[in-house]
N, C-alpha and C positions, 0 to 999 in steps of 0.2 A: 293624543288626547283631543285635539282640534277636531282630527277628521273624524270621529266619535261623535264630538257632540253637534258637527254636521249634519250627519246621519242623522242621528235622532230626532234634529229639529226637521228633515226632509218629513223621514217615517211618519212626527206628530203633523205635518202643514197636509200629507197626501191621505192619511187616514181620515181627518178633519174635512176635507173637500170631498172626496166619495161619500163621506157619513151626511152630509149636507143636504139637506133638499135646494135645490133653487129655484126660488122664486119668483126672481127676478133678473132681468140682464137688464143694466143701464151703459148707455154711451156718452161720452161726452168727446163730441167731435173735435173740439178747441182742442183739448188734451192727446186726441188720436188714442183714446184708450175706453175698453169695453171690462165693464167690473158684471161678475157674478155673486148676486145677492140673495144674502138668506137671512132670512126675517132681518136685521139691522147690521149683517156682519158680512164685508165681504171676502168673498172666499177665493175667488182669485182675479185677477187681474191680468189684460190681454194687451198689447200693444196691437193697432192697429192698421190697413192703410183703409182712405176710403174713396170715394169718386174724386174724377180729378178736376172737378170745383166743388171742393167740399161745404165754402159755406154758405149759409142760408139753405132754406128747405126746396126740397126737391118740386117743381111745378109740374112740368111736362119730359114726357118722353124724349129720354134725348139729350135733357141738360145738364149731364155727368153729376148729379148732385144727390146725395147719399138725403133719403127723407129724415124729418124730423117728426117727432111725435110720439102717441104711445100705438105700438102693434102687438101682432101676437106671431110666436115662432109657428112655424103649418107643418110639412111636409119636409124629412129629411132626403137626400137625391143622394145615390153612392153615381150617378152616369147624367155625367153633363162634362163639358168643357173644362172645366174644376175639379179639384180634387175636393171631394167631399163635400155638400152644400146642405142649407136649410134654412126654406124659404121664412120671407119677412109679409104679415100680412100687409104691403102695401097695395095698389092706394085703400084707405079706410074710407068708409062714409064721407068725412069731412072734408078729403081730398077730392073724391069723387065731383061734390057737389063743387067745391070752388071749381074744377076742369071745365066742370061743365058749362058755369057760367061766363068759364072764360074762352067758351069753345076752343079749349085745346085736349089732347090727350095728356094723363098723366103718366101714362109710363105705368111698369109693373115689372115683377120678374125679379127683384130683389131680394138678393141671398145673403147670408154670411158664408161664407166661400173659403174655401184655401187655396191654395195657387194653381196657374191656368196648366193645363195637363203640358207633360214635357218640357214644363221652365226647367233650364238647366242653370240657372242663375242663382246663387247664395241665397236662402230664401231672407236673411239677414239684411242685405242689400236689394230685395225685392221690397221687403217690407218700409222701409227706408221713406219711404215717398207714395205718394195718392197717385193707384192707379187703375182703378176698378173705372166702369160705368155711371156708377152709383151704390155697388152692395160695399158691403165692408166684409173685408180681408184678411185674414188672419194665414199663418205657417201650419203647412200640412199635419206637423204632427201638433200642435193649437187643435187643430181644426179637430182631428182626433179625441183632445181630452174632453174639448168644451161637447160634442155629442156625447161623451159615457156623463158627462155632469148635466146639460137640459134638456130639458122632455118637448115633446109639442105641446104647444097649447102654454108654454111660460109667456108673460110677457116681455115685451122690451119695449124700453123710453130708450128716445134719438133725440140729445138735444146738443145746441153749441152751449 
């Protein structure tokens, strides 16, 4: 009877997430966890890893730091070094301009990503620890679900 009403609760949680639009991706880096949202509900929830200084917001190119802010998802990539990627609009305007004032580069190129092509490693045990550049990292088949759930053009907020 358990494994029953298992099932069922799977069938109702995976019909309820495909039926879903999202709206929204938020992260909250403290937490190491990316939630997809729709209108006030969400609808799933991701464990993540992410640059390997993850806190405070990303400045310049270079400084392993996952950005903070509000972006927008761009371009999904099936052929990069990654399994499966989709890019994060960094830098914004507002990144732009502080870089500039502070003559540095800010860097770019920021994905949500699934693992580096040929880890032969537990992706459990991958996931475990910050170890990207800066994108945030998710398990190959994560990285699967979360493109059949957002569209381009969704937003995400990156905050601690």
């Amino acid at each position: 009877m358990t494994r029953y009403f298992r099932l069922l609760l799977f069938l109702c949680f995976s019909l309820n997430s495909a039926a879903a639009e999202i709206d929204l991706v938020k992260v909250d880096k403290s937490k190491r966890r990316m939630y997809l949202i729709s209108g006030q509900q969400i609808i799933q929830e991701y464990r993540i890893a992410l640059g390997k200084e993850p806190k405070g917001h990303k400045q310049q190119e270079g400084d392993q730091r996952t950005p903070e802010g509000r972006y927008y998802l761009e371009a999904i990539s099936n052929d990069s070094g990654y399994y499966r990627s989709i890019h994060i609009s960094y830098p914004n305007h507002q990144d732009k301009v502080h870089a500039q004032r502070l003559n540095i580069n800010p860097g770019g190129d920021i994905k949500i990503h699934g693992l580096k092509n040929g880890d032969k490693q537990r992706p459990e045990y991958v996931q475990s620890f910050d170890w990207t550049n800066g994108c945030i990292a998710l398990t190959n088949s994560e990285m699967d679900e979360f493109l059949s759930l957002v569209k381009e053009g969704t937003p995400i907020e990156i905050e601690w």
